[in-house]
KELO-743445 format. One record per residue (C-alpha): x, y, z; residue number from 1. Coordinates in steps of 0.2 Angstrom, whole numbers, padded with zeros to 4 digits. Layout:
  east north    up torfi
     X     Y     Z   NUM
...
END
This chain:
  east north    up torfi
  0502  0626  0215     1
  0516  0640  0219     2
  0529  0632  0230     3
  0546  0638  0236     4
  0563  0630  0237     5
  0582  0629  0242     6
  0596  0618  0236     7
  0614  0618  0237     8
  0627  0608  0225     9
  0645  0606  0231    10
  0655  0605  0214    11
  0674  0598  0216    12
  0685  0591  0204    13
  0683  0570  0205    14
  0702  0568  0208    15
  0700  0579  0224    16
  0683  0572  0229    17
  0690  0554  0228    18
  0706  0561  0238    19
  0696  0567  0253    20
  0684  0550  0252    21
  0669  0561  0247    22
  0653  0552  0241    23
  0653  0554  0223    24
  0633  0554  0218    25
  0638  0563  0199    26
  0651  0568  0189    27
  0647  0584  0176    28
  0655  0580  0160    29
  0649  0593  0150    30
  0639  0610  0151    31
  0633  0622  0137    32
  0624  0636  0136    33
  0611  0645  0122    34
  0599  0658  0117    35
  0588  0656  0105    36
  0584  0675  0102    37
  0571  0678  0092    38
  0569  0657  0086    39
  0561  0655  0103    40
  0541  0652  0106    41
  0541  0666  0119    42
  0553  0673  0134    43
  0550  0657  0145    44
  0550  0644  0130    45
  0564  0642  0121    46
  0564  0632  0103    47
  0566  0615  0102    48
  0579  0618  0087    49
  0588  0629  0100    50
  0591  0613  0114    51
  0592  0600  0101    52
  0607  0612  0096    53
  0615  0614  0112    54
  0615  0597  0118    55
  0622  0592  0100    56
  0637  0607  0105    57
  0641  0599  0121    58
  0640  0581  0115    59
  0652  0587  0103    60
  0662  0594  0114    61
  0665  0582  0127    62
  0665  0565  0115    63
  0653  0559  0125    64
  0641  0545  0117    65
  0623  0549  0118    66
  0618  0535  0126    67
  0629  0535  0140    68
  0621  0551  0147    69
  0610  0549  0162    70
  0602  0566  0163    71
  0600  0581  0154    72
  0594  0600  0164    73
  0589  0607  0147    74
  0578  0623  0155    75
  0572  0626  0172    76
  0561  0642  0173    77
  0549  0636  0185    78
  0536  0640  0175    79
  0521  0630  0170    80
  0527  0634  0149    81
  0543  0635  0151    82
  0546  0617  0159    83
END
């Protein structure tokens, strides 16, 4: 089923949203970025190795414990395969 969509995300840093008395509904600790190259299943797939390895980069990065994270984006295609 082919649909169509529209969001925006207002990013602010916490200390200003709090400030203004904005309604925090996340704060974004950490974001990492890969590619996978010729590792990957196809152009819209990308390798479990290659995830596993960017989420272990950000994790690292941030000092956040992994069982404190709530959510994870970890591809977004729109594709059938791809997510």
């Amino acid at each position: 089923v082919s649909k169509s969509c529209a969001g925006a995300m207002l990013l602010k840093k916490a200390s200003d949203a709090v400030k203004d008395g904005d309604h925090i509904y996340a704060l974004l600790r950490g974001i990492g970025v890969n590619n996978d190259g010729a590792d990957k299943v196809g152009f819209y797939a990308p390798s479990v190795k290659g995830q596993a390895e960017v989420i272990q980069k950000v994790i690292d990065q941030t000092g956040i414990h992994p069982e404190t994270i709530a959510y994870v984006e970890a591809h977004g295609t729109g594709t059938s395969l791809g997510d």
